[in-house]
C-alpha positions in Angstrom: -18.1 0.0 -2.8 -21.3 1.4 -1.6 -19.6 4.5 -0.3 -18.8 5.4 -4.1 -22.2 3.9 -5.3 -24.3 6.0 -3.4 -22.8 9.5 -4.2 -24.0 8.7 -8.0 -26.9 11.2 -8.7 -29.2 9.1 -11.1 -32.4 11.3 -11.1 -30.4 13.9 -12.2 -29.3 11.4 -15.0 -32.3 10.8 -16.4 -33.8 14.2 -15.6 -30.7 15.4 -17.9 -31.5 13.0 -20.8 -35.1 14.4 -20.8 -34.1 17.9 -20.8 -31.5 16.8 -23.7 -33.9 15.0 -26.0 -36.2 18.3 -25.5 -33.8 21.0 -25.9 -32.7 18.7 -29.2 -36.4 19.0 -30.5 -36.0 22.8 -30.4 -33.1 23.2 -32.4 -32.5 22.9 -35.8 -28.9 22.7 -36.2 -25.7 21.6 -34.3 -24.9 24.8 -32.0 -21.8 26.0 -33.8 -20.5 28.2 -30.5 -20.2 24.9 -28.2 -17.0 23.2 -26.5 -18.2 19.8 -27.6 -19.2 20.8 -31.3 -15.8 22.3 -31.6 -14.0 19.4 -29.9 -16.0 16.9 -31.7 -15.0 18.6 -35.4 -11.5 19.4 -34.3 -10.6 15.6 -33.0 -11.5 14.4 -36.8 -9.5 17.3 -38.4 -12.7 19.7 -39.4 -13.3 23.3 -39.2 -16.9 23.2 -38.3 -19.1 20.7 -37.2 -22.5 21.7 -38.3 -20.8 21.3 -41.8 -21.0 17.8 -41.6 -24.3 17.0 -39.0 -26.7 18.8 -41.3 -29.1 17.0 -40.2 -33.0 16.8 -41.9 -35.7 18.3 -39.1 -37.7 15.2 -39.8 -34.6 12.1 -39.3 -34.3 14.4 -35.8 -37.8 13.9 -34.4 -37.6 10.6 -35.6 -34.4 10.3 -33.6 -36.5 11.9 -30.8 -39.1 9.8 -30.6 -36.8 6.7 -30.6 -34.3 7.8 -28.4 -37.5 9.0 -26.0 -38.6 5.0 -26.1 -34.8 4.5 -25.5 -34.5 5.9 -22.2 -38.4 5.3 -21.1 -37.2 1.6 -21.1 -33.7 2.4 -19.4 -35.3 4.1 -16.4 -37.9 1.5 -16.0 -35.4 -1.8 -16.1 -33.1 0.5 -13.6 -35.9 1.2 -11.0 -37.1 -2.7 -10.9 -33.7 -3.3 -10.4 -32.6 -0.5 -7.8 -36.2 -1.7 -5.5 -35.2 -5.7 -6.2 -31.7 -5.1 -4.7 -33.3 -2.7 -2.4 -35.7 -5.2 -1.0 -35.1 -8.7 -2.5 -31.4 -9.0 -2.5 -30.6 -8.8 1.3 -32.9 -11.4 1.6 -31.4 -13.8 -1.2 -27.9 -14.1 1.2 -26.6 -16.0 3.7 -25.2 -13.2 5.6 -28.2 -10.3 5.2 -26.3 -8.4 7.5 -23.3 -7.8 4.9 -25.1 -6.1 2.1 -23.8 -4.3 -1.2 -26.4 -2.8 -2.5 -24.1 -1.9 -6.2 -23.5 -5.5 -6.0 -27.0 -6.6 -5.7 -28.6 -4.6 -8.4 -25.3 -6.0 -10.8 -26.6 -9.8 -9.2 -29.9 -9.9 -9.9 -31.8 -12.1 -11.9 -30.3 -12.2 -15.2 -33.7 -12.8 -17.4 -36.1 -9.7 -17.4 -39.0 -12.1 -16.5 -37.6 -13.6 -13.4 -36.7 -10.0 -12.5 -40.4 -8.9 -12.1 -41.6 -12.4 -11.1 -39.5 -12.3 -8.3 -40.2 -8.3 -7.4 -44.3 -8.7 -8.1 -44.4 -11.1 -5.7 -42.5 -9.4 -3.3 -44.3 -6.5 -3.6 -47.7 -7.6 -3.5 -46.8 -9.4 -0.4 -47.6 -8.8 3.0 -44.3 -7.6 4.3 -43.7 -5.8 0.6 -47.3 -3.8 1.1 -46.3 -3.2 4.7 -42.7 -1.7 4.1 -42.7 -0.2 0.4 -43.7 3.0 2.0 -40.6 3.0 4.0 -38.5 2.2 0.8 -39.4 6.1 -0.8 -40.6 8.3 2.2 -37.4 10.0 4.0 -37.1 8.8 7.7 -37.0 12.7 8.6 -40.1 13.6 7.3 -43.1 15.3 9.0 -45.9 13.6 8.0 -48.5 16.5 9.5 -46.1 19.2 7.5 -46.9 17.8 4.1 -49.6 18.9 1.8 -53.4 18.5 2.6 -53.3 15.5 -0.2 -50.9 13.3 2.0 -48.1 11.1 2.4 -49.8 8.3 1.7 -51.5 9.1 -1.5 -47.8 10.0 -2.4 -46.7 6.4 -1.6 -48.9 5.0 -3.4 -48.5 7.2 -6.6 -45.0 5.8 -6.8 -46.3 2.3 -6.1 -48.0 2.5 -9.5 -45.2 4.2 -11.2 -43.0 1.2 -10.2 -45.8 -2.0 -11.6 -46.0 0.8 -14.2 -42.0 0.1 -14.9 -42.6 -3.8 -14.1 -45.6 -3.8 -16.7 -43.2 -2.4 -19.3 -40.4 -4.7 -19.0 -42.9 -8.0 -19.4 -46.3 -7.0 -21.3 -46.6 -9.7 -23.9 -49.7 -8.9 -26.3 -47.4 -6.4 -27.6 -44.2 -6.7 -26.6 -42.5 -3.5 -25.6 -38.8 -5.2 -24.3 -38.6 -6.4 -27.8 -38.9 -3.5 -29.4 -36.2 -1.9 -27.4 -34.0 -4.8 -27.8 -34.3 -4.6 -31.6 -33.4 -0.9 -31.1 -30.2 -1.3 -29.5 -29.5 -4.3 -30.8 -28.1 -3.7 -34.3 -31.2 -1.0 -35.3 -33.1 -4.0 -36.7 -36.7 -2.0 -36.4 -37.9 0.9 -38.7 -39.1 4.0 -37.4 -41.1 6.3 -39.9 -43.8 9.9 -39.4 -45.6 9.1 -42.7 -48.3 6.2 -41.3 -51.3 6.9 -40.6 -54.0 4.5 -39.5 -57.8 5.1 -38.5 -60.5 3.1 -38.0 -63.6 4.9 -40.0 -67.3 3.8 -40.6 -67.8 5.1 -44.3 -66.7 2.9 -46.9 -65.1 3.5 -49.6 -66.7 5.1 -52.7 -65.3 5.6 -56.4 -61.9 4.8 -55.4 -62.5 8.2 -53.2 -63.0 8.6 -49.0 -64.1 12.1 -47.8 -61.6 13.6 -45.4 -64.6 14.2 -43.2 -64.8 10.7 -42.3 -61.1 10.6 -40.9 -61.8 13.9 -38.6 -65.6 13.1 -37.8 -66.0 12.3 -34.0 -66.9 8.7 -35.4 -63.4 8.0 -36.3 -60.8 6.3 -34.4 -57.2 7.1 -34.6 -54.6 4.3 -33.9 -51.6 5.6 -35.3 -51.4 8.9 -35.8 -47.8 10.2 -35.0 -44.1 8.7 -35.3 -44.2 5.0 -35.5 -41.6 2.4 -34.8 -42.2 -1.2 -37.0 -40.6 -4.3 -35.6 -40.1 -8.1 -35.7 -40.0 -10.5 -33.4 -40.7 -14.0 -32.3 -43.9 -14.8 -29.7 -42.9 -16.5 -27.0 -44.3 -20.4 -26.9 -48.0 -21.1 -27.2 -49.7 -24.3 -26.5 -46.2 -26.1 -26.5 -45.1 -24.4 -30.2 -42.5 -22.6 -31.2 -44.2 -19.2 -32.8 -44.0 -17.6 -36.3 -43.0 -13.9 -36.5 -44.7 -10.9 -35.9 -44.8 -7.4 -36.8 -45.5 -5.0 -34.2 -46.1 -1.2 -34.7 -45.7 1.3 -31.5 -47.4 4.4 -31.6 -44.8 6.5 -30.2 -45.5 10.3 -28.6 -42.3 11.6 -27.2 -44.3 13.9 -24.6 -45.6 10.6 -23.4 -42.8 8.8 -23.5 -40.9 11.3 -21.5 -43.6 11.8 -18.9 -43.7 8.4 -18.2 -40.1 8.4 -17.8 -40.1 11.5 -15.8 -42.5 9.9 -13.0 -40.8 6.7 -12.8 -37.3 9.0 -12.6 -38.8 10.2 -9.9 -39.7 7.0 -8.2 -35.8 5.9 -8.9 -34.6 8.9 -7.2 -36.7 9.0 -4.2 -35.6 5.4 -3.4 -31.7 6.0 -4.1 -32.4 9.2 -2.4 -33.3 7.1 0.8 -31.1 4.0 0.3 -28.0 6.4 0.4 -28.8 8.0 3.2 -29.4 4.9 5.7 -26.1 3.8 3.8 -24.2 7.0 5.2 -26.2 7.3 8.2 -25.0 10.2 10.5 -22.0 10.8 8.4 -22.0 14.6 7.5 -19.0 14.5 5.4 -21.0 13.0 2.4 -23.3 15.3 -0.3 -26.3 12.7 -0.9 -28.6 12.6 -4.3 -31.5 15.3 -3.5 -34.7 13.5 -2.7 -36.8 15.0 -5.8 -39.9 17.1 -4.8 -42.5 15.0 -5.7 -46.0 16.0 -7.2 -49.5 14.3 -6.7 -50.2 13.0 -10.3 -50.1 11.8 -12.3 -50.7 8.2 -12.3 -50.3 6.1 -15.1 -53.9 5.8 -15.0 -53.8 9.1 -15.4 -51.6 9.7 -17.9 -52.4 7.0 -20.3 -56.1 5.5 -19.9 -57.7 4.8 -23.1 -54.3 5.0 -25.3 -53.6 2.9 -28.1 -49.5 1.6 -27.4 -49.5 -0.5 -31.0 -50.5 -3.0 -33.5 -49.4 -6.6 -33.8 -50.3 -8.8 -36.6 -48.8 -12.7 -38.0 -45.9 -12.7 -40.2 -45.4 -15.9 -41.1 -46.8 -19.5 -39.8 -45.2 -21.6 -36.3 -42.5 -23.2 -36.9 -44.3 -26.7 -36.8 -46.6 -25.0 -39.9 -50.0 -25.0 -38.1 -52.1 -21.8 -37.9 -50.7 -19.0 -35.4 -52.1 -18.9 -32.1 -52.0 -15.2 -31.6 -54.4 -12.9 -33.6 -53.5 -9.8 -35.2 -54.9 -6.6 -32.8 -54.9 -3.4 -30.8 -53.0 -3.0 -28.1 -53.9 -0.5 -26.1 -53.3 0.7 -22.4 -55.8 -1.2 -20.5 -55.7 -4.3 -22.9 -55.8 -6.5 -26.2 -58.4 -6.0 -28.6 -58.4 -9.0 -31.2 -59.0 -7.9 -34.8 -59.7 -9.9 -38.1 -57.9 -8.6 -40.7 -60.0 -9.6 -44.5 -56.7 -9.0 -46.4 -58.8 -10.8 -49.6 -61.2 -7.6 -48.8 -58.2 -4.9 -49.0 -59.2 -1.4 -51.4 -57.3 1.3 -51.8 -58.5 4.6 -51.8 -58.0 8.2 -52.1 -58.8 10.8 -49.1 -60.1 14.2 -51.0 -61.6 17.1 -49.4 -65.6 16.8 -49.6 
């Protein structure tokens, strides 16, 4: 099974969906001159498929952006997975000598949280620390041949790509795996470009707040591109069941994509490596390309001081008491708590003064 497995080329996978989603966002229309536009009209009896996917500028960024969280959250899920059968899943059986690699990544733990419970602590562990680097660095490599910044530094750049993918899968002040559960599960969330939220120091006025005071250095932007609203349920607090919440993502498809780029690359360098100790000396097999892989950034890097979403209450526990989780900010390095004084809400209008 592993013979077929590992001639699957799953960088190139998601490096294809990225280049997809961003040759989508430079188009405007459905190329009329393409085998699959014309196979796609013809197989429902059209003459032109454009015709009929006329499709607003603005519904395809939205789709963008979603599709951007989409396969942000796909990558992620499959790298956790592909190291946890990797490193784990030999481990797990009575016979570590017989190993099926395809069969441990479909095996694996079934619940997302016992997935990265079981890989943190493997990876934070002596023997995980120890032999990660041998996990993503090709057996042939010259160490002394690679760039003054260093193997090493390299290693550990996909290290935090990888708690990067784990962090994803389980953070709970906002919960990401949520929203991309209620995205593929039915559509139940609403994505929208017309929100914009900022946190200013100038009061309102006459009804009126000076646009100055939304573009001063003072003011704080918290949403301030596409959005994607969602429900869902808290998980237990205290012993009670949870009301639901509402959850806003901030989403930037650049982001999105880069985040899913690096941790594309962390996939493919550890296929890149598990395939070829799978093949060993065989020269009859064309392996996945071991991706050329940068210094930076880390997520760190990337994201420091970025606001992911809102969450706020939308209705009481189920046992009626007061919720145990406040409304707030979530942003990359944390939760920030907020009291919201909805008995204090105005509305205003921004003008230009």
């Amino acid at each position: 099974m592993d013979d077929d497995f590992f001639t699957s080329r799953p960088f190139e996978f998601f490096a294809s969906r990225i280049a997809s989603l961003i040759e989508s966002s430079e188009r405007s229309a459905v190329d009329r001159a393409s085998s699959l536009a014309s196979g796609f009209a013809g197989v429902l009896g059209l003459d032109d498929a454009p015709e009929i996917l006329n499709v607003d500028r603005c519904d395809r960024e939205l789709q963008i952006a979603l599709d951007s969280l989409a396969v942000r959250h796909h990558v992620a899920e499959a790298l956790v997975r592909f190291y946890h059968a990797v490193s784990i899943g030999p481990r797990n059986r009575s016979a570590p000598n017989v190993v099926c690699t395809w069969a441990s990544v479909c095996n694996g733990p079934i619940k997302t949280s016992d997935l990265v419970a079981e890989t943190t602590d493997y990876l934070l562990s002596e023997t995980g620390r120890a032999t990660f680097w041998t996990l993503v660095v090709p057996a042939e490599a010259d160490v002394d041949s690679l760039p003054a910044e260093g193997v090493m530094a390299r290693v550990q750049l996909l290290a935090d790509w990888l708690v990067h993918a784990m962090r994803l899968l389980v953070r709970d002040d906002i919960d990401i795996n949520a929203a991309h559960n209620k995205l593929k599960h039915g559509l139940a969330v609403r994505s929208r470009d017309d929100l914009r939220v900022t946190f200013i120091q100038q009061a309102p006025e006459d009804g009126t707040v000076p646009l100055s005071a939304l573009t001063s250095p003072d003011a704080i932007d918290l949403i301030d591109t596409i959005s994607l609203d969602y429900l869902s349920r808290a998980r237990p607090r205290n012993g009670r069941k949870q009301g639901m919440e509402v959850a806003t993502l901030r989403l930037s498809p650049a982001t999105l994509l880069a985040e899913t780029w690096m941790m594309a690359l962390t996939y493919g360098a550890m296929f890149h490596i598990a395939a070829a100790r799978h093949f060993g000396a065989r020269g009859d097999v064309k392996l996945a390309r071991y991706p050329d892989m940068p210094t930076g950034p880390t997520p760190d890097q990337l994201l420091k001081e970025s606001v992911i979403g809102i969450r706020r209450p939308l209705t009481t526990p189920l046992d009626g008491g007061p919720s145990d989780r406040a409304a707030g900010i979530a942003f990359y390095e944390g939760f920030v708590p907020v009291n919201i004084d909805h008995a204090a809400a105005q509305s205003a209008v921004v003008v230009d003064r």
